[in-house]
N, C-alpha and C positions, 0 to 999 in steps of 0.2 A: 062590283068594286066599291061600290056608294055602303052598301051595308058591312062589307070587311072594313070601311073607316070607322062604322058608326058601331060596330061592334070592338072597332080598336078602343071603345074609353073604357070596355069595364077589359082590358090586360095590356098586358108590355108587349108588344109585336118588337119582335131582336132577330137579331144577321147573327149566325153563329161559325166562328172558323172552329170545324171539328178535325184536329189536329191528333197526328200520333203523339207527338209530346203532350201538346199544351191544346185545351179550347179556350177559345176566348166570345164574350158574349158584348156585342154591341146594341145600345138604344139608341135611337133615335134622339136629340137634344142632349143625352147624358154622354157620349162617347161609351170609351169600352167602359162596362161596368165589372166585368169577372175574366181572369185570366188565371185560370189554375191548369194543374198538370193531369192528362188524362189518363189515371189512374184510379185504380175502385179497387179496396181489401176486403175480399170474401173468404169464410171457412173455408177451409180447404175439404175438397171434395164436392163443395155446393155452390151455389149460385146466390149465399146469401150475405148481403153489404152488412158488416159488421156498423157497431154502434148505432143502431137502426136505422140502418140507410143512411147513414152520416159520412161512413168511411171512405168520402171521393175527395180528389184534387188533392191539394198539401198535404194535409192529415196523413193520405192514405201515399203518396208519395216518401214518404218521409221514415216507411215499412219497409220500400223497394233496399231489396236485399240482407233484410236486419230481422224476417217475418221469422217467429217459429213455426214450429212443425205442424199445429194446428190452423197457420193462416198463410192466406197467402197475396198478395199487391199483383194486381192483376193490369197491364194497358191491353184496354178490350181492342184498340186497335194497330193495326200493322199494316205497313205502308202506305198508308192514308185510305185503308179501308177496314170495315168491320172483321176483328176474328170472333168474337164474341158477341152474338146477338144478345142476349139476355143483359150480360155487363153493361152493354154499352146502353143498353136499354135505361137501365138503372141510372148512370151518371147521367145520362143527358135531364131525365126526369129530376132528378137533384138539381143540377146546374138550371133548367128552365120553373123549377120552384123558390129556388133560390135567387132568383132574377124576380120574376113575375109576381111574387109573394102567395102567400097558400089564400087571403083574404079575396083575390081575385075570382069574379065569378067565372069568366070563360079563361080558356086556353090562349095562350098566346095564335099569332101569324107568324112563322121563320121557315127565316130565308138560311138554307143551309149552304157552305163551298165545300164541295167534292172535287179530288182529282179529278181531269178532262179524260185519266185511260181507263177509269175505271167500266166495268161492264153492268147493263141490264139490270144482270140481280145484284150487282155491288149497289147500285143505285138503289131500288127496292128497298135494301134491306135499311139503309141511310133511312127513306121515306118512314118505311113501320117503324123504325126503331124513336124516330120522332112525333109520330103520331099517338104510340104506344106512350110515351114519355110526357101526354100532357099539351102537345102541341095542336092547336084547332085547324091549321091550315099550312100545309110545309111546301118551300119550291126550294126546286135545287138549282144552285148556278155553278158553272166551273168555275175554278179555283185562279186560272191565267185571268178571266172576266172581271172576279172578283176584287183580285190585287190589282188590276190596271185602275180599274175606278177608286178604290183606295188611292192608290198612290198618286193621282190628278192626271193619269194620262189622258192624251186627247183620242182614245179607242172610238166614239163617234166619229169622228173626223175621217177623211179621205187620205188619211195618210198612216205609213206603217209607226208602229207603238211596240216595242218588243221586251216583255217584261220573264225574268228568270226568277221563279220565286223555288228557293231552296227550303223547305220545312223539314220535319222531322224524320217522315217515312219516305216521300217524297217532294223530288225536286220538278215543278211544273216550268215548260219553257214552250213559249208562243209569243206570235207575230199577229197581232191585230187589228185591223182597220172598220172602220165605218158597223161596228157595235157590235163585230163578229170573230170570234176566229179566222186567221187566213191559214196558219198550218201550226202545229202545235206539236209538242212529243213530251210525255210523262213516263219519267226513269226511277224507277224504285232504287235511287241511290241518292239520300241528304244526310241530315244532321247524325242520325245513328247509325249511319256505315260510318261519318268520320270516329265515333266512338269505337264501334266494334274493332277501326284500325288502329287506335289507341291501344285501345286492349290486349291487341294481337302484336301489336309491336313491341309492347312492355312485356311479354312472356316470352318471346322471342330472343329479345335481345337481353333482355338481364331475366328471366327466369322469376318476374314476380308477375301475379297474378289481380288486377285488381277491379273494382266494380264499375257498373256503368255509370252511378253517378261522383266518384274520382275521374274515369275518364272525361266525363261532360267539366266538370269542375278546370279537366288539364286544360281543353278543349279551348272554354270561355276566357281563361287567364290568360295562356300563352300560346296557343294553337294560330299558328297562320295556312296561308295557302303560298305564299313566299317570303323570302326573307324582309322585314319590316323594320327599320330602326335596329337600337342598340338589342342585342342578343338578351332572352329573360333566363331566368331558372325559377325552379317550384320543386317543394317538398312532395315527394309521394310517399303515400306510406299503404302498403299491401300486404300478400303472402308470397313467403319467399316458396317457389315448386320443390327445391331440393331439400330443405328442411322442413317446410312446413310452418314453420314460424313465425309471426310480422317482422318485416322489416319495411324500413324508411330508406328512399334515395333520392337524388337531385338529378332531375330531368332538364334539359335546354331546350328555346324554341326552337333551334334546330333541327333535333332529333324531333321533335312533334311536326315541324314543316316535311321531314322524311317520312314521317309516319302517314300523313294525308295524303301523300300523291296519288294514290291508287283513286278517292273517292273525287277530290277532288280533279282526277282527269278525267275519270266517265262523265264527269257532269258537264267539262267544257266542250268532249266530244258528243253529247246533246247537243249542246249550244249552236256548237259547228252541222251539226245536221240539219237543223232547224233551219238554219240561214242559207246551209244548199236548195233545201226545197221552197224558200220563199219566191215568189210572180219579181221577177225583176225589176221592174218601178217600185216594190215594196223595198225591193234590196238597197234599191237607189235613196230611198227617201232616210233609213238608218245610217246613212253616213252622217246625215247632219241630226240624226231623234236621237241615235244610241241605242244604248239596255241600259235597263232601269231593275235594278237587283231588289227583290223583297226576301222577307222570312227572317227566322232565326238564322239562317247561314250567312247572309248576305250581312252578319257583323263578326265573320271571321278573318281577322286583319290580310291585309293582302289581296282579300279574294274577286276581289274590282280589278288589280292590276295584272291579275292569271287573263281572266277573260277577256280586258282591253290588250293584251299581247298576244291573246290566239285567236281575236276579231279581226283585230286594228282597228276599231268600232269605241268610240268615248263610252265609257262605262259610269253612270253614277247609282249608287244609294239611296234610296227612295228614305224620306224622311218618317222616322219609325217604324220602319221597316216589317219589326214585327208583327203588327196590328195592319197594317195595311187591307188584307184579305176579309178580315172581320169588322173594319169600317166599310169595305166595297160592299157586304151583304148588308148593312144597314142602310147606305146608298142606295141599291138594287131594292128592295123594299117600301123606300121611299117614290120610288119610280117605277112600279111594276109597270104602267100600261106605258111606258114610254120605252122598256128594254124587247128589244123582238128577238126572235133567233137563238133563245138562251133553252137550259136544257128543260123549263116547265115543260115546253114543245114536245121535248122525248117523253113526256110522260102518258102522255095521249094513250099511248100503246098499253098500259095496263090498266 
């Protein structure tokens, strides 16, 4: 441990939340330093990052669904795990060069958050695809660990902490005490199912057709999980299915609070699972802790008052919610010999 400190002057040791949407990179003293979208534009047919190796995060985001025929915007990963070994290989190398700077003699130390369901070789492939990318030393934590420490829970403590983190591919929900998991459950159902239900409700119901990031756009404007204050509308503009031609309409939050129910009920029926299987003094102690909501979903208006009404449990918003998970691996980093029980452990085995 003495020589991973004294090898930390010559690089950036960073906590990374490798996100379906977004990673975000945290330092030590700097806070988050990078939060770009996880996205990489490669030839199509190949595996090779246009603008030499340039074409990640914004840039390459900014292609999704506008690519021609010779290119294509690729998110290397889906439901908070890798599809694309090689892609994802690529942007992490990017984003951890672009952190660390190229002048740097050694590799970074990073601390990666991976979902808690993910499996064995889901893991692994996280490990190499990091290693491979430039990183000198890689530990994984779960993702519930990592957003509780974020967010200031007291997860050391002898008491239940129960933290719902909603992200892009997946939604993590766990109960934790005394520096551990007590039971946890990860649902491949967050921010891009409420998109896909976007999607499908606007082709459904008026017969236009439009992309993922209009729907993320409806989503972020006016999208709830119930009804919230005075009623909004928003301009959409897509393709009409019967003509074939753009057309423009006005959508209400309404109709977008209709549109969510499906995603946003699987995720409370989580919730509810979670809280059957917790040790009963733990149940006991969240009447008075609550849930504490991170991610990008946890600022979809209403969506504290769905879950305080199918708890009956206080529900708050963890303060920036969305960085939370990627502050908790720059915490955990900070304190390697002081966290036990976390998934370094699992790695033994390879």
């Amino acid at each position: 441990m003495f020589l991973d400190k004294l090898l930390g002057w010559f690089s950036v040791d960073m906590g990374i939340d490798l996100g379906t949407c977004n990673t975000l990179v945290c330092v030590r003293g700097e806070g988050i330093v990078l939060n770009e979208p996880s996205v990489v534009a490669v030839k199509r047919g190949t595996n090779k990052v246009l603008n030499n190796g340039n074409a990640v995060g914004w840039s390459a985001k900014e292609m999704l669904g506008k690519t021609p025929g010779s290119i294509t915007a690729i998110r290397p990963l889906k439901d908070g795990v890798i599809s694309d070994f090689e892609i994802t290989e690529a942007m992490l190398g990017y984003f951890i060069r672009k952190v660390n700077g190229r002048s740097r003699i050694l590799g970074p130390r990073v601390v990666i958050a991976v979902p808690s369901g993910i499996t064995a070789v889901e893991k692994r492939a996280v490990l190499d695809s990091a290693e491979r990318a430039g990183a000198r030393r890689v530990y994984l934590v779960e993702e519930p660990m990592a957003a509780g420490i974020g967010a200031g829970l007291p997860i050391v403590e002898p008491t239940a902490s129960m933290i719902v983190d909603i992200g892009g591919g997946t939604t993590e929900v766990a109960i934790m005490s005394l520096a551990d998991i007590a039971t946890c459950e990860s649902v491949r159902v967050a921010g891009d199912d409420m998109d896909e239900a976007i999607i499908s409700y606007m082709k459904k119901t008026y017969n236009l057709t439009i992309g993922e990031q209009t729907a993320e756009r409806i989503k972020i404007e006016i999208g709830s999980a119930a009804p919230v204050g005075e009623p909004q509308t928003m301009d959409v503009r897509g393709r009409d299915n019967i003509s074939g031609l753009p057309r423009k309409m006005v959508v209400t939050s309404e109709e977008i609070c209709e549109a969510l129910l499906e995603p946003v009920g699987a995720i409370v029926e989580a919730v509810t699972r979670t809280l059957e299987r917790a040790e009963p003094e733990l149940a006991a102690d969240l009447i008075d802790n609550g849930i504490c909501l991170v991610g990008g979903g946890a600022l979809l208006r209403g969506i504290d008052i769905v879950f305080s009404n199918s708890t009956g449990l206080d529900v708050r918003i963890a303060e920036e919610p969305t960085t939370c998970v990627a502050r908790g691996t720059s915490i955990y980093l900070e304190n390697l010999e002081e966290w036990k029980g976390t998934m370094e452990s699992d790695l033994d085995e390879f």
